[in-house]
C-alpha positions as a Markdown table, in Angstrom:
| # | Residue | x | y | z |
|---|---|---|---|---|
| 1 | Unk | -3.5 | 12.9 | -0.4 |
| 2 | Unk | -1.3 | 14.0 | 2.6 |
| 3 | Unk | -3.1 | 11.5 | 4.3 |
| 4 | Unk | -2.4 | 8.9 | 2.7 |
| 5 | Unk | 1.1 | 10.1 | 2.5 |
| 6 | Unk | 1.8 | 10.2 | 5.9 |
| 7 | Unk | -0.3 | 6.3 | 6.6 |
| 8 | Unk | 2.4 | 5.2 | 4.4 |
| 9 | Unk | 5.1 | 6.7 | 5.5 |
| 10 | Unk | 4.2 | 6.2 | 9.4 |
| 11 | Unk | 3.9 | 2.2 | 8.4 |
| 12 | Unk | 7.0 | 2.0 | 6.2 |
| 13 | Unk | 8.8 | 3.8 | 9.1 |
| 14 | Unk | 7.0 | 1.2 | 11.7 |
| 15 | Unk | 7.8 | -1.6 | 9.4 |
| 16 | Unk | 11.6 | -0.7 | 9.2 |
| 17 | Unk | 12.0 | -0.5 | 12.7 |
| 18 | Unk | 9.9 | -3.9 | 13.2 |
| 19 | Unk | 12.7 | -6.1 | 10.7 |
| 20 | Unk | 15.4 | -4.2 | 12.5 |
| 21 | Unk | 14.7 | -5.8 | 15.6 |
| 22 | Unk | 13.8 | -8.9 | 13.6 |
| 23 | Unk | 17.6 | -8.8 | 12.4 |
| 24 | Unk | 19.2 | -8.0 | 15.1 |
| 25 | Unk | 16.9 | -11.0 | 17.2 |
| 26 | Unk | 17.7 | -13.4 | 14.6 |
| 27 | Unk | 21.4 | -12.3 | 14.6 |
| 28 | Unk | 21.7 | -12.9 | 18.0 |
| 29 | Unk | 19.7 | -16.1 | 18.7 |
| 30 | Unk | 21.5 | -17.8 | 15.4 |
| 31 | Unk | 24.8 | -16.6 | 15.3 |
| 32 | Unk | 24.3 | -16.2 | 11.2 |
| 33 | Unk | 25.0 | -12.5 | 9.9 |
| 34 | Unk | 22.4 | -11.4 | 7.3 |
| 35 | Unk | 23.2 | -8.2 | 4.9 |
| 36 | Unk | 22.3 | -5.5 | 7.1 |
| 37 | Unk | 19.3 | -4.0 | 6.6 |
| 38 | Unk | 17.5 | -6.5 | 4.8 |
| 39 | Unk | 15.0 | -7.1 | 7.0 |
| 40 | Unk | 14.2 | -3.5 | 8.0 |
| 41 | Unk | 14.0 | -2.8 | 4.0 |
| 42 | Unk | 11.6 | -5.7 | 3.7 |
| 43 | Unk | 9.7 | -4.9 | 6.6 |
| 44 | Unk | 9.2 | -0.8 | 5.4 |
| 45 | Unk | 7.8 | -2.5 | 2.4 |
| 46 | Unk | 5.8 | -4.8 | 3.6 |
| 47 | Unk | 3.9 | -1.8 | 5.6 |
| 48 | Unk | 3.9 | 0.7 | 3.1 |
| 49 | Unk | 1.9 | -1.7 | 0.5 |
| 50 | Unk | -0.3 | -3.0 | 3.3 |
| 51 | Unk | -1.6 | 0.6 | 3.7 |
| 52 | Unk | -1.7 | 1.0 | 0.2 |
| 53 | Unk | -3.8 | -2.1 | 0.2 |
| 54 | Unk | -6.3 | -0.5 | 2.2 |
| 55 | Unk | -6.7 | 2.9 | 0.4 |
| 56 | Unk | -7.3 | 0.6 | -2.6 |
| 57 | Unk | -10.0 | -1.1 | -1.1 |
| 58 | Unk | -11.3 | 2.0 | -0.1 |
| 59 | Unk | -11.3 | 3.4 | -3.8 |
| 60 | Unk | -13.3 | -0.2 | -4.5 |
| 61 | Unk | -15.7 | 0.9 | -2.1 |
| 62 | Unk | -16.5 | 4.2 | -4.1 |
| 63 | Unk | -16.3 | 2.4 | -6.9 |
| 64 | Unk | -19.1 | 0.2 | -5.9 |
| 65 | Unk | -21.3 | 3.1 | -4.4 |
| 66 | Unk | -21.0 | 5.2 | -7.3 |
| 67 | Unk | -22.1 | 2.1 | -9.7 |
| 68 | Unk | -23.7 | -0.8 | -7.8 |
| 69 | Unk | -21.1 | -3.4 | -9.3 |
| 70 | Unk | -17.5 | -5.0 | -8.3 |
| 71 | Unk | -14.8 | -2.5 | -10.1 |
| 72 | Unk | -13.6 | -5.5 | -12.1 |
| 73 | Unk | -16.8 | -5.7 | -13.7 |
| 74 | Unk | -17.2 | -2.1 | -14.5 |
| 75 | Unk | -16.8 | -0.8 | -18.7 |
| 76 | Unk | -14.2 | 1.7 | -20.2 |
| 77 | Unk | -16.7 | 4.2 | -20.4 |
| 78 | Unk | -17.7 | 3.8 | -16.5 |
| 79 | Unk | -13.8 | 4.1 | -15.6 |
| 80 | Unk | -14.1 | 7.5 | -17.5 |
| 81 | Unk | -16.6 | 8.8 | -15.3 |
| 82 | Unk | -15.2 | 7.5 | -12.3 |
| 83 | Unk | -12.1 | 9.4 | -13.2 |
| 84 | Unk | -13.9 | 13.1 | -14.1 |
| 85 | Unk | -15.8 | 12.4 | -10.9 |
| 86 | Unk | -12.3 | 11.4 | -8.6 |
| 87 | Unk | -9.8 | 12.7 | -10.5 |
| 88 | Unk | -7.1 | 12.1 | -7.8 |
| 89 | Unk | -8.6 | 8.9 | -6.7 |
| 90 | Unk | -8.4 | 7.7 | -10.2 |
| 91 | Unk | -4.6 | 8.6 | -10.4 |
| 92 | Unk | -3.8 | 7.1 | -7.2 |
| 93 | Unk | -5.6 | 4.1 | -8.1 |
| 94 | Unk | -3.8 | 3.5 | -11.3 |
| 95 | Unk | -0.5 | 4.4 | -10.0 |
| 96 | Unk | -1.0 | 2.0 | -6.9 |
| 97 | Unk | -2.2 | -1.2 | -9.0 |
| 98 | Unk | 1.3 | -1.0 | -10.9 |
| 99 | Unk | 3.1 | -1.8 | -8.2 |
């Protein structure tokens, strides 16, 4: 979980420095003034669900191995099992897809 934590927050950091040169770039070459800090806001969040994007495909992967089938295709009672089996995973998952 500290992990994942830190991939996130190393990438959201990354991304907010990346549309704060974007800003200040397009400042300069355009002469228009955006709100400040819009595009280093945008770009933190852009990176942050990009990682999360590729935990989630992760957790498809187990899914998969642990049944033979896409997750989407997967019943209640197969969630269920996933979930005793990766309790964190499970949380994580579910708490990431609501975004």
């Amino acid at each position: 979980m500290v992990s994942k934590i830190v991939k996130t927050t190393a990438a959201g950091g990354a991304g907010f420095l990346a549309g704060l040169l974007l800003e200040q770039g397009l400042e300069s070459l355009t002469g228009l003034d955006f709100v400040d800090g819009l595009f280093a806001v945008a770009g933190s969040v852009l990176a942050a669900l990009s990682v999360n994007r590729e935990l989630v495909k992760a957790a498809s992967r187990n899914i998969e191995q642990m049944f033979g089938k896409d997750p989407l295709e997967i019943s209640e009672s197969e969630w269920k099992q996933f979930k005793e089996a990766n309790p964190k995973t499970a949380e994580w998952l579910e708490k990431a897809l609501k975004v």
